[in-house]
One Martini backbone bead per residue (centre of mass of N, CA, C, O) as a GRO file, in nm:
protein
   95
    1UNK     BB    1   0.061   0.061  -0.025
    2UNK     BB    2   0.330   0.192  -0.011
    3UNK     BB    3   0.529   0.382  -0.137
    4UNK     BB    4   0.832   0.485  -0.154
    5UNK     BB    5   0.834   0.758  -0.079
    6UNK     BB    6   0.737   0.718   0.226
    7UNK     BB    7   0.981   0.544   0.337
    8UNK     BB    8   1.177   0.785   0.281
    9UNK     BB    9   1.046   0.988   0.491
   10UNK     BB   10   1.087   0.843   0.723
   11UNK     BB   11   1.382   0.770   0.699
   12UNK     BB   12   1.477   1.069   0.735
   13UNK     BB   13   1.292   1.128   0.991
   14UNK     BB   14   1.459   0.950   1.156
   15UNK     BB   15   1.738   1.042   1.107
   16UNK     BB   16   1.696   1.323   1.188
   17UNK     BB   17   1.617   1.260   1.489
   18UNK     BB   18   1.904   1.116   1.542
   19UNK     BB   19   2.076   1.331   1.503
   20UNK     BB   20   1.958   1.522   1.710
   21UNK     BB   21   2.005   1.334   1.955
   22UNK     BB   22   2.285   1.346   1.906
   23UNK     BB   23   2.347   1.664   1.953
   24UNK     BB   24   2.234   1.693   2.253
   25UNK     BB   25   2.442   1.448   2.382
   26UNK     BB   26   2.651   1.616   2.357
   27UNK     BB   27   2.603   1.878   2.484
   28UNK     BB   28   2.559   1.727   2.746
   29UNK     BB   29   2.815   1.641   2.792
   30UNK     BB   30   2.976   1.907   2.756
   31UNK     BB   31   2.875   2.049   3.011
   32UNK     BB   32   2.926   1.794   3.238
   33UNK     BB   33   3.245   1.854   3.149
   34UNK     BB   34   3.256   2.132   3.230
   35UNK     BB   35   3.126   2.125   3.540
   36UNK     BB   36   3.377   1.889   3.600
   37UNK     BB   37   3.587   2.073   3.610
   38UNK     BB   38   3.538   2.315   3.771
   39UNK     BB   39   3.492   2.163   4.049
   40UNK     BB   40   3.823   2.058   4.030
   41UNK     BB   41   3.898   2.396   4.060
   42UNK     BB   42   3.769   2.455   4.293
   43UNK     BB   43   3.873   2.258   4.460
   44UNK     BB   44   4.182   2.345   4.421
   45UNK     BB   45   4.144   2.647   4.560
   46UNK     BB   46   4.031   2.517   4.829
   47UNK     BB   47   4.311   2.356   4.910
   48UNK     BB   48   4.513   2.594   4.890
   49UNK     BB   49   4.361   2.755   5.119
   50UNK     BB   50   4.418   2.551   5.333
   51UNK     BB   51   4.692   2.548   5.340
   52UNK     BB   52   4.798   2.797   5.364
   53UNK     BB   53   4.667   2.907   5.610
   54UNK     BB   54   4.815   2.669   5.765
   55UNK     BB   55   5.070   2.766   5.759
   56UNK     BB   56   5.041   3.033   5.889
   57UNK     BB   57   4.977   2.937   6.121
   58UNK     BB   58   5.285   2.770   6.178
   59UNK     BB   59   5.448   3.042   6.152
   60UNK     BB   60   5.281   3.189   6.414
   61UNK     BB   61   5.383   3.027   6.576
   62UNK     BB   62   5.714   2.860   6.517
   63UNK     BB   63   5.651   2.562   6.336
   64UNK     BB   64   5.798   2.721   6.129
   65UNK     BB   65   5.998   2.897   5.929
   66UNK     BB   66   6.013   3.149   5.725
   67UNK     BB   67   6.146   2.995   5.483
   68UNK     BB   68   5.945   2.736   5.462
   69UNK     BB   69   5.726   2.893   5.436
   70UNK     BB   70   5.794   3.087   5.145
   71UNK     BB   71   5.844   2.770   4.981
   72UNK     BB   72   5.558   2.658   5.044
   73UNK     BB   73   5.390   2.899   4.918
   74UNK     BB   74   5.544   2.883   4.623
   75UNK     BB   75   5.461   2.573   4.586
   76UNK     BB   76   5.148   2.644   4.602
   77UNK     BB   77   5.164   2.821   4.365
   78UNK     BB   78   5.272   2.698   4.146
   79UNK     BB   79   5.071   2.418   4.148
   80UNK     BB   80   4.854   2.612   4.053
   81UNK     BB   81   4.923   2.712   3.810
   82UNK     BB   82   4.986   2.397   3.673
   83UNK     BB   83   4.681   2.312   3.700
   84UNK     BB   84   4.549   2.539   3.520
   85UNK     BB   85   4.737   2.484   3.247
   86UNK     BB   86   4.712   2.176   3.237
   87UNK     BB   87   4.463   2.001   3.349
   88UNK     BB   88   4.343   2.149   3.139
   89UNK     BB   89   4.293   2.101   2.748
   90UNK     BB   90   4.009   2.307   2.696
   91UNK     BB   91   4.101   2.598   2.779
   92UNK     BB   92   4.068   2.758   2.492
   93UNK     BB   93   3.751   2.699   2.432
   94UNK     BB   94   3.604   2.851   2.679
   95UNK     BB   95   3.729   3.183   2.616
   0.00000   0.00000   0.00000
């Protein structure tokens, strides 16, 4: 009962719905890897403000020498710098 044009018409049609729900589930997941970076980062920034912190209070007891904490301090910018450069490979197109 059905043409042949029919059925390309569906062919078509089903193609294409195929096509968009694949378009939309890399969108998809594009988002969930931008905000799962994202949460990464933000943890290494809180992880990074909690270790100076500790520091600068060892450095004010006297449990540490300001020498150690200096270099302490500079080895965990240095760390934080490090990650935000490198760990992220997406990150040119962030921006």
């Amino acid at each position: 009962m059905w043409s042949g044009r029919h059925d390309d018409y569906f062919e078509q049609t089903a193609r294409m719905i195929a096509e968009q729900l694949q378009r939309n589930r890399s969108r998809e997941r594009a988002k969930a890897v931008k905000f799962s970076r994202e949460q990464v980062e933000q943890s290494r920034k809180i992880a990074h403000e909690v270790q100076a912190v500790e520091l600068e209070r060892l450095a004010a007891l006297g449990q540490i020498p300001p020498a150690e904490y200096k270099a302490r301090i500079v080895a965990l910018e240095e760390d934080a710098d490090e990650g935000t450069r490198h760990d992220n490979p997406y990150r040119a197109e962030r921006r």
